[in-house]
Structure formats: structure tokens, C-alpha cells
PDB file of N, H, CA, C and O in Angstrom:
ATOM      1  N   UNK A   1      61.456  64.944 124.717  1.00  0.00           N
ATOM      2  CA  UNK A   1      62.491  65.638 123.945  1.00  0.00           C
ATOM      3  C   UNK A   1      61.908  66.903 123.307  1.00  0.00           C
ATOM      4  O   UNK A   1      62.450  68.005 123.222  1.00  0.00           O
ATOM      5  N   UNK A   2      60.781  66.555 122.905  1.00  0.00           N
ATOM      6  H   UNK A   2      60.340  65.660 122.973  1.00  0.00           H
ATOM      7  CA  UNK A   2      59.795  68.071 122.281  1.00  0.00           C
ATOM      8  C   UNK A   2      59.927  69.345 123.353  1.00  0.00           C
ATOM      9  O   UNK A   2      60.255  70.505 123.106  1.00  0.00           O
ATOM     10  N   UNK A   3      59.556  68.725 124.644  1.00  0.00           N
ATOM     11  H   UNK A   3      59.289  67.782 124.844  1.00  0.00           H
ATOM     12  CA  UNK A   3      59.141  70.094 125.022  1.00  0.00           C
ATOM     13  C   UNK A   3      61.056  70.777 125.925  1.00  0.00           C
ATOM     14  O   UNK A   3      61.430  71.784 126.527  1.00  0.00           O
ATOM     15  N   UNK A   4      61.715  69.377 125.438  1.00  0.00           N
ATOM     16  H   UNK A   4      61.411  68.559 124.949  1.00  0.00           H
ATOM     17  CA  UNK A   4      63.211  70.256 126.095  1.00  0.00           C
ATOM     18  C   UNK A   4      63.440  71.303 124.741  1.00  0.00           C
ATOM     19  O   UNK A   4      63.388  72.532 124.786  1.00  0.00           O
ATOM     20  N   UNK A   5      63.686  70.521 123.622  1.00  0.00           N
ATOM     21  H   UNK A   5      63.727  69.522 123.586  1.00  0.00           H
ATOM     22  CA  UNK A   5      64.387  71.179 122.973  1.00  0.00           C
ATOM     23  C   UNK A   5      63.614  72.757 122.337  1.00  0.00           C
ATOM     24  O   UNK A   5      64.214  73.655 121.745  1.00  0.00           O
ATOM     25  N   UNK A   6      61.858  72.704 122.753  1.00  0.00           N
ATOM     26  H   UNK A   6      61.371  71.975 123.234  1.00  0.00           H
ATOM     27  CA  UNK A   6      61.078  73.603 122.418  1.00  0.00           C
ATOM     28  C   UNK A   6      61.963  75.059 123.624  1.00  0.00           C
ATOM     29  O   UNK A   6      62.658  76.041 123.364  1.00  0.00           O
ATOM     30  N   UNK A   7      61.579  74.624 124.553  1.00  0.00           N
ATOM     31  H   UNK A   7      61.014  73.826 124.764  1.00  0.00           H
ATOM     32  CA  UNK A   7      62.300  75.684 125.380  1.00  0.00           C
ATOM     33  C   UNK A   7      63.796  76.186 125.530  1.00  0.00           C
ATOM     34  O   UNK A   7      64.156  77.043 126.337  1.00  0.00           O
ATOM     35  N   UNK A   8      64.569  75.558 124.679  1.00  0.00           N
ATOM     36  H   UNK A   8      64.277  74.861 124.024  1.00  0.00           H
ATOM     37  CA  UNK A   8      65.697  76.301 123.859  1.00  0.00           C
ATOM     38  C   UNK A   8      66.078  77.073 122.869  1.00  0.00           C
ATOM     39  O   UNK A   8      66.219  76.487 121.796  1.00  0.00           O
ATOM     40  N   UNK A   9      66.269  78.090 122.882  1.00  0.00           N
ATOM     41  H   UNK A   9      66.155  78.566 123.753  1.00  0.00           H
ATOM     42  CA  UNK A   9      66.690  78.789 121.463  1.00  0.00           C
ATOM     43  C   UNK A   9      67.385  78.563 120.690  1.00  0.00           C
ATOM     44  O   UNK A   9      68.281  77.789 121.027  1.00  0.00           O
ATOM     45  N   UNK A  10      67.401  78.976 119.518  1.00  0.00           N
ATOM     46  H   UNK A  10      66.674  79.605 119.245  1.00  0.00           H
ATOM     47  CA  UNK A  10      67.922  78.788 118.468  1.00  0.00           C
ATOM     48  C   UNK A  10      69.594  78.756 119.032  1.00  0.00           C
ATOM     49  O   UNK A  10      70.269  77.776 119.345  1.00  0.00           O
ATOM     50  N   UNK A  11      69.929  80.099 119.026  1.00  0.00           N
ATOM     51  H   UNK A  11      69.381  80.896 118.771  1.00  0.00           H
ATOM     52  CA  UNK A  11      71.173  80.652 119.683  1.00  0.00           C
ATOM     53  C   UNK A  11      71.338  79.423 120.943  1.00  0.00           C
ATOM     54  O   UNK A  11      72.380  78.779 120.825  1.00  0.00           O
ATOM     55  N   UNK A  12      70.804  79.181 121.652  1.00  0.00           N
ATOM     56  H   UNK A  12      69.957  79.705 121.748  1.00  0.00           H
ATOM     57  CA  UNK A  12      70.869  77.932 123.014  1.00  0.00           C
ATOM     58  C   UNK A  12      71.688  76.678 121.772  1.00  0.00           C
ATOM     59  O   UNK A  12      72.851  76.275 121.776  1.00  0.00           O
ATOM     60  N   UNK A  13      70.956  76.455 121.157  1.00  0.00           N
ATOM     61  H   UNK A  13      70.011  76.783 121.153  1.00  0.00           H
ATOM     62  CA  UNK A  13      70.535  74.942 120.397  1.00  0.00           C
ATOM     63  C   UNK A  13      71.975  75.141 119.440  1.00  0.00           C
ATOM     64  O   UNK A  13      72.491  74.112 119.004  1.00  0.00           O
ATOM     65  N   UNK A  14      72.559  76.368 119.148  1.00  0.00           N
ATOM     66  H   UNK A  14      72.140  77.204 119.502  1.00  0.00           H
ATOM     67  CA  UNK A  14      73.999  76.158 118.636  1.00  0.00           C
ATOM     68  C   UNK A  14      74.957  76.107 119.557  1.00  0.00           C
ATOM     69  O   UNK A  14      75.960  75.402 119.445  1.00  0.00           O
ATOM     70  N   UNK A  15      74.698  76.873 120.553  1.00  0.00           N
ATOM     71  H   UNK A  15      73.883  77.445 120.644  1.00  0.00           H
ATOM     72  CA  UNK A  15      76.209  76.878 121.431  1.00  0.00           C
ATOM     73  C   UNK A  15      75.937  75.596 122.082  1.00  0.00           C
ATOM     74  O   UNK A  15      77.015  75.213 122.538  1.00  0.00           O
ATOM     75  N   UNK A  16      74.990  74.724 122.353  1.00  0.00           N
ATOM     76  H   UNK A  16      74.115  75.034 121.984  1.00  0.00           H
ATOM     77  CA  UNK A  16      75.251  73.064 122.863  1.00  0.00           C
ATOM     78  C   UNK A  16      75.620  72.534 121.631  1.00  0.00           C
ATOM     79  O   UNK A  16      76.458  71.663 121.863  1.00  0.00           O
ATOM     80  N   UNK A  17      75.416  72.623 120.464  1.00  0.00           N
ATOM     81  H   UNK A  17      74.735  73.330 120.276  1.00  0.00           H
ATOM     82  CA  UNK A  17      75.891  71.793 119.597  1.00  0.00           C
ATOM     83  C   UNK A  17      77.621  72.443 119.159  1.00  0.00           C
ATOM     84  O   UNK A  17      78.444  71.684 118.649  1.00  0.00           O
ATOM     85  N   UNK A  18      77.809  73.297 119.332  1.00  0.00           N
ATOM     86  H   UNK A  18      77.140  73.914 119.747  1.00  0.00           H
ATOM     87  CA  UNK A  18      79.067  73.256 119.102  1.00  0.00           C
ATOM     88  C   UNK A  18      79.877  72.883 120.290  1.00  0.00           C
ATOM     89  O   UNK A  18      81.009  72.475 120.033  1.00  0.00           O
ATOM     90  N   UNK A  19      79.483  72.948 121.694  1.00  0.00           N
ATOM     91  H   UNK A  19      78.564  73.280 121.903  1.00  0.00           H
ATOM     92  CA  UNK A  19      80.496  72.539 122.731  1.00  0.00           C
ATOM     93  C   UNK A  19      80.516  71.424 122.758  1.00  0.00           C
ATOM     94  O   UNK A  19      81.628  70.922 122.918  1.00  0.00           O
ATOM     95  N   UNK A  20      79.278  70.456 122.614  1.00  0.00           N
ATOM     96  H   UNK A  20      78.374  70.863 122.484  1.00  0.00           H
ATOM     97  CA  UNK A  20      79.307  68.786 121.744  1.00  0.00           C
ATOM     98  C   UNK A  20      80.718  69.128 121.027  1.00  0.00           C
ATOM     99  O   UNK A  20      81.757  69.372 121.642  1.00  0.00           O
ATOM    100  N   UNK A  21      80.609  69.109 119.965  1.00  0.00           N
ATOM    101  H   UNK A  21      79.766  68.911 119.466  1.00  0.00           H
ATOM    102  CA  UNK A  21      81.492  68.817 118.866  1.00  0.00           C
ATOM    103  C   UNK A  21      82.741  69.678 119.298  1.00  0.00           C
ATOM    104  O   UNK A  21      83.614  68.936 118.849  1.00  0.00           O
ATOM    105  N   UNK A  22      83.314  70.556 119.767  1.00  0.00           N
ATOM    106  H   UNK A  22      82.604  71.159 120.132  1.00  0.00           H
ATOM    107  CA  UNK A  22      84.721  70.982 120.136  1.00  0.00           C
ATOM    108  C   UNK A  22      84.998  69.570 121.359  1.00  0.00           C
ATOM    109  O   UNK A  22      86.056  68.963 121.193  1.00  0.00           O
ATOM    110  N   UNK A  23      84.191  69.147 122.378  1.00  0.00           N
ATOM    111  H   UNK A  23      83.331  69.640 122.513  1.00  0.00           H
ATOM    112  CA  UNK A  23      84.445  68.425 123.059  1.00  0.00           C
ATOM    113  C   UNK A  23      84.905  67.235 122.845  1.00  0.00           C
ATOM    114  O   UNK A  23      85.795  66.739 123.536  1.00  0.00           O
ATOM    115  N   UNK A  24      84.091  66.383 121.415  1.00  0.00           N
ATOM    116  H   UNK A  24      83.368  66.786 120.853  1.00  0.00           H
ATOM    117  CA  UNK A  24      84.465  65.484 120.962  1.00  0.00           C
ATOM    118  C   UNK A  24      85.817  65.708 120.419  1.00  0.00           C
ATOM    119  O   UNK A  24      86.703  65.032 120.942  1.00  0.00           O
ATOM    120  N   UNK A  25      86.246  66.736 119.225  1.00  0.00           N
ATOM    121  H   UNK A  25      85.526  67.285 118.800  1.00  0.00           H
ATOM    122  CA  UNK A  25      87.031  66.920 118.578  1.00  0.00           C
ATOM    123  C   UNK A  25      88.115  66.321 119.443  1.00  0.00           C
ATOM    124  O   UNK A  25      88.863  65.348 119.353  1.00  0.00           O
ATOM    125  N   UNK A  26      87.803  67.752 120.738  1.00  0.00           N
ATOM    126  H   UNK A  26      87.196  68.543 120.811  1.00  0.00           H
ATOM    127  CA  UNK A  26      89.177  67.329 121.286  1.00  0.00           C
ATOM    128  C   UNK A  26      89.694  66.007 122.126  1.00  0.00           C
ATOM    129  O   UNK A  26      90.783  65.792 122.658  1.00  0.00           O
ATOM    130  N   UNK A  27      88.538  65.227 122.046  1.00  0.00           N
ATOM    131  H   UNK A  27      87.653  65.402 121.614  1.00  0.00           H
ATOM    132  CA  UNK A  27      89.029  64.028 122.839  1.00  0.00           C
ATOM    133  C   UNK A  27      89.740  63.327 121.748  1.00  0.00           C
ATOM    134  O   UNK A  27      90.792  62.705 121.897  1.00  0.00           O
ATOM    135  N   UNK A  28      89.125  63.463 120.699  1.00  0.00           N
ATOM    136  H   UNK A  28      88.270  63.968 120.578  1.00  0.00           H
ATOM    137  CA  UNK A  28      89.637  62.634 119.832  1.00  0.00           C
ATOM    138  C   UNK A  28      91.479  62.947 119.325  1.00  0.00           C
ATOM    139  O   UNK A  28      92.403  62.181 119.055  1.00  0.00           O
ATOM    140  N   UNK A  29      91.365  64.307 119.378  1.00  0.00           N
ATOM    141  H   UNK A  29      90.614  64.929 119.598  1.00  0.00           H
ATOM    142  CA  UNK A  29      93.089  65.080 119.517  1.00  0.00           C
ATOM    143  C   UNK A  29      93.943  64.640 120.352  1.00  0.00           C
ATOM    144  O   UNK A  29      95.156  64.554 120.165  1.00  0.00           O
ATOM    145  N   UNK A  30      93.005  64.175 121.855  1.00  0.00           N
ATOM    146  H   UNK A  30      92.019  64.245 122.007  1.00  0.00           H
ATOM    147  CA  UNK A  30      93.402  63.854 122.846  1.00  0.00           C
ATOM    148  C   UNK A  30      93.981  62.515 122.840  1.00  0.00           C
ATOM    149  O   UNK A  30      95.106  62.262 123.272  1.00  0.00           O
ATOM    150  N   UNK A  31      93.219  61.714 122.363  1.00  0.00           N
ATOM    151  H   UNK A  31      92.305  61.919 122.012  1.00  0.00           H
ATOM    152  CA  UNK A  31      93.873  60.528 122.365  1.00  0.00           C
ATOM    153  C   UNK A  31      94.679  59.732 121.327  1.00  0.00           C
ATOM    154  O   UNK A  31      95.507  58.821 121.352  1.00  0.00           O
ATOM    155  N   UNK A  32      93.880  60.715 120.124  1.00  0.00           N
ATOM    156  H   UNK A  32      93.207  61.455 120.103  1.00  0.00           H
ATOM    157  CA  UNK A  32      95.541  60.284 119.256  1.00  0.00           C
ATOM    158  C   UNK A  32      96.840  61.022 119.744  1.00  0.00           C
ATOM    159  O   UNK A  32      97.933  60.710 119.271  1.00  0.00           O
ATOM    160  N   UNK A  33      96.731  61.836 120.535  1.00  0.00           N
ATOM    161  H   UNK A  33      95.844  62.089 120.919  1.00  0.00           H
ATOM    162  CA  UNK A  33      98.619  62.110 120.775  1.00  0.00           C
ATOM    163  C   UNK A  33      99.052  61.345 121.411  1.00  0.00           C
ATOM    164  O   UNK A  33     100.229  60.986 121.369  1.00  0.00           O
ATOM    165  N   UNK A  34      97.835  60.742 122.459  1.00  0.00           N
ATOM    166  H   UNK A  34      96.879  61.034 122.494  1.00  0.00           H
ATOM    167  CA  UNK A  34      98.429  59.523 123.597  1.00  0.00           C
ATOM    168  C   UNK A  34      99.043  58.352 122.650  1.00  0.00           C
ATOM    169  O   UNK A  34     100.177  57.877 122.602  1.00  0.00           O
ATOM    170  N   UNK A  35      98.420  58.202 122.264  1.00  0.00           N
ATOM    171  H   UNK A  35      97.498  58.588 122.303  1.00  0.00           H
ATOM    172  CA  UNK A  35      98.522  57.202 121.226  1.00  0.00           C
ATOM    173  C   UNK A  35      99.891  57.215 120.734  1.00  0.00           C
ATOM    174  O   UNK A  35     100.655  56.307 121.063  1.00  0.00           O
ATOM    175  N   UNK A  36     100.242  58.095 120.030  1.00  0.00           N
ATOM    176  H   UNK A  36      99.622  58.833 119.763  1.00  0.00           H
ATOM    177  CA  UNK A  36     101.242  58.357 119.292  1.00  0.00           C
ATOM    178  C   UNK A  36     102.574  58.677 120.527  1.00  0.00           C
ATOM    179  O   UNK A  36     103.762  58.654 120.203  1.00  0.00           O
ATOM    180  N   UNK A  37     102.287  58.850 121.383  1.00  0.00           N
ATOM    181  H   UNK A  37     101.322  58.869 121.647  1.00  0.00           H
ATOM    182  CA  UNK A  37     103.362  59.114 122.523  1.00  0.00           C
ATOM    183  C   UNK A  37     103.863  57.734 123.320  1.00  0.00           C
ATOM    184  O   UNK A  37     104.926  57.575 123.920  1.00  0.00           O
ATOM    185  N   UNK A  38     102.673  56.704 123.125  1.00  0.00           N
ATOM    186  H   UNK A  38     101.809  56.833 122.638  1.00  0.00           H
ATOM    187  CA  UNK A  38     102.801  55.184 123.412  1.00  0.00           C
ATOM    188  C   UNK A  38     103.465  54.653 122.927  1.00  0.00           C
ATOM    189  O   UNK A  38     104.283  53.875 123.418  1.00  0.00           O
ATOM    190  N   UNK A  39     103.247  55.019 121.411  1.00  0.00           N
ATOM    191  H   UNK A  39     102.583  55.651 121.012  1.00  0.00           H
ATOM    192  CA  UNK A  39     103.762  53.987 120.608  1.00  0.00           C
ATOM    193  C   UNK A  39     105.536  54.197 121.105  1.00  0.00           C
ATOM    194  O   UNK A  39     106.309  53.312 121.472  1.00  0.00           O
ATOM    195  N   UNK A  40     105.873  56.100 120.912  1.00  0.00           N
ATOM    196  H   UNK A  40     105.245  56.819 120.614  1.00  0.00           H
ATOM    197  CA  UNK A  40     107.108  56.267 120.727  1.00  0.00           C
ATOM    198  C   UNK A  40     108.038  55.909 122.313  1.00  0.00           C
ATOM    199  O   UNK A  40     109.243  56.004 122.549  1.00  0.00           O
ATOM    200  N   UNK A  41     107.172  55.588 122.972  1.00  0.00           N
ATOM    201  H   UNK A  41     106.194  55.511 122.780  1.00  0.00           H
ATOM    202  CA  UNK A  41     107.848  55.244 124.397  1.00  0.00           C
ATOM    203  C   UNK A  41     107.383  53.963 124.496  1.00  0.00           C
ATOM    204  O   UNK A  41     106.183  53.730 124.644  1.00  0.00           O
ATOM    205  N   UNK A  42     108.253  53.072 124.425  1.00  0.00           N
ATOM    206  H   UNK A  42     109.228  53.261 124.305  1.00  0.00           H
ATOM    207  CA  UNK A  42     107.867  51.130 124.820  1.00  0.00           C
ATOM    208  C   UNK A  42     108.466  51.058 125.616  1.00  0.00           C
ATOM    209  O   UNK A  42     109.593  50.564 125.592  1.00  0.00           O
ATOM    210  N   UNK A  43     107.579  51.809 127.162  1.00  0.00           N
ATOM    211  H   UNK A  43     106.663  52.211 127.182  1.00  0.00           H
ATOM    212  CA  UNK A  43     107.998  51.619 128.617  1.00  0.00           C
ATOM    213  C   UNK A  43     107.277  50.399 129.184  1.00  0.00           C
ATOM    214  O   UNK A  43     106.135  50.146 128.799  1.00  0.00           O
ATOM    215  N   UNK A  44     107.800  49.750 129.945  1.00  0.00           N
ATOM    216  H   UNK A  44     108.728  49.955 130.258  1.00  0.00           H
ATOM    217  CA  UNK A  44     106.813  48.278 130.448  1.00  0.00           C
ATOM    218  C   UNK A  44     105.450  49.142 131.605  1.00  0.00           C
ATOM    219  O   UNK A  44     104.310  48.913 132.010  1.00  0.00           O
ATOM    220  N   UNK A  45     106.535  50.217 131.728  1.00  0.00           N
ATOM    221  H   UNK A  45     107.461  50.403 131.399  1.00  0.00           H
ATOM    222  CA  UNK A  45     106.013  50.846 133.261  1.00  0.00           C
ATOM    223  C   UNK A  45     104.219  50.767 133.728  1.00  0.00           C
ATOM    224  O   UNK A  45     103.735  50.507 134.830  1.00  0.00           O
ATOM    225  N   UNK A  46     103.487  51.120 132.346  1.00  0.00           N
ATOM    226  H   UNK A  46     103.880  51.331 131.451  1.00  0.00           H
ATOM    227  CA  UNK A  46     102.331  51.594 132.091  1.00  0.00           C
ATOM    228  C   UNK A  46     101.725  49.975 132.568  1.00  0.00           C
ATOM    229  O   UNK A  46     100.903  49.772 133.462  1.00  0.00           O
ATOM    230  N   UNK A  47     102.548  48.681 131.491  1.00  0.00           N
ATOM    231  H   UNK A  47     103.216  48.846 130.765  1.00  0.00           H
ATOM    232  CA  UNK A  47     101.631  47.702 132.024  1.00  0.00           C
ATOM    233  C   UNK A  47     101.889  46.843 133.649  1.00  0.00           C
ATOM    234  O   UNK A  47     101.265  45.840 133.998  1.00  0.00           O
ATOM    235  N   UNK A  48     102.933  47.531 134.441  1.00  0.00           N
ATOM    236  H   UNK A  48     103.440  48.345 134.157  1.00  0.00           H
ATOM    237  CA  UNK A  48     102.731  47.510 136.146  1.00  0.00           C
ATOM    238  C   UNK A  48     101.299  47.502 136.813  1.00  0.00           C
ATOM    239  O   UNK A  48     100.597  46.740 137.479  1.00  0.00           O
ATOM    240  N   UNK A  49     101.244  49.049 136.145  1.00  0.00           N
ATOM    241  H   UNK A  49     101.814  49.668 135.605  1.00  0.00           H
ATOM    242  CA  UNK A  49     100.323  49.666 137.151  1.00  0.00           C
ATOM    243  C   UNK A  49      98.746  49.319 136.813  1.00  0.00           C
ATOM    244  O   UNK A  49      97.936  49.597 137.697  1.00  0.00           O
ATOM    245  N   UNK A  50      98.297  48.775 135.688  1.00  0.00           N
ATOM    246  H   UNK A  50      98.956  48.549 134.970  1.00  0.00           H
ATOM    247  CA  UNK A  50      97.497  48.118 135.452  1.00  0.00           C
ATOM    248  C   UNK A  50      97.168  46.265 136.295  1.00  0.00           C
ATOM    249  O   UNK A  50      96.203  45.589 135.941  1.00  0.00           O
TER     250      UNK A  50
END
């Protein structure tokens, strides 16, 4: 891990840490709308295809 993160820059070492964290964010955006779109549709359909 020393000698990866040695051969990254500073500038490197933020733009991976922020595309981490926008990535997470948005999964997490992501799946609370699913969520919330589940709840408001109580289609059987979803548990078929499973």
C-alpha cells in the first residue's frame, strides 16, 4: 500500500477520493428512490421474476 499510494499525488489522491464518495453517494440516492418507488407501487410483478 506504501509504495501505491507513494506514487500518487496529492491532486491523484483527491480526485480518487472524491469519485469514491460521489459514487457511493449516489448509490445510496440510488437506492433510496428505488426504495421509495417500491414501496409506492405494490406490484406482485417484481416477485415473478425472482
Amino acid at each position: 500500500m506504501g509504495k501505491w499510494s507513494a506514487g500518487l499525488s496529492p491532486r491523484q489522491c483527491a480526485v480518487v477520493v472524491a469519485v469514491f464518495w460521489f459514487t457511493s453517494i449516489g448509490a445510496l440516492i440510488v437506492l433510496l428512490a428505488l426504495r421509495r418507488a417500491n414501496r409506492r407501487r405494490k406490484t406482485p410483478s417484481r416477485r415473478r421474476t425472482k
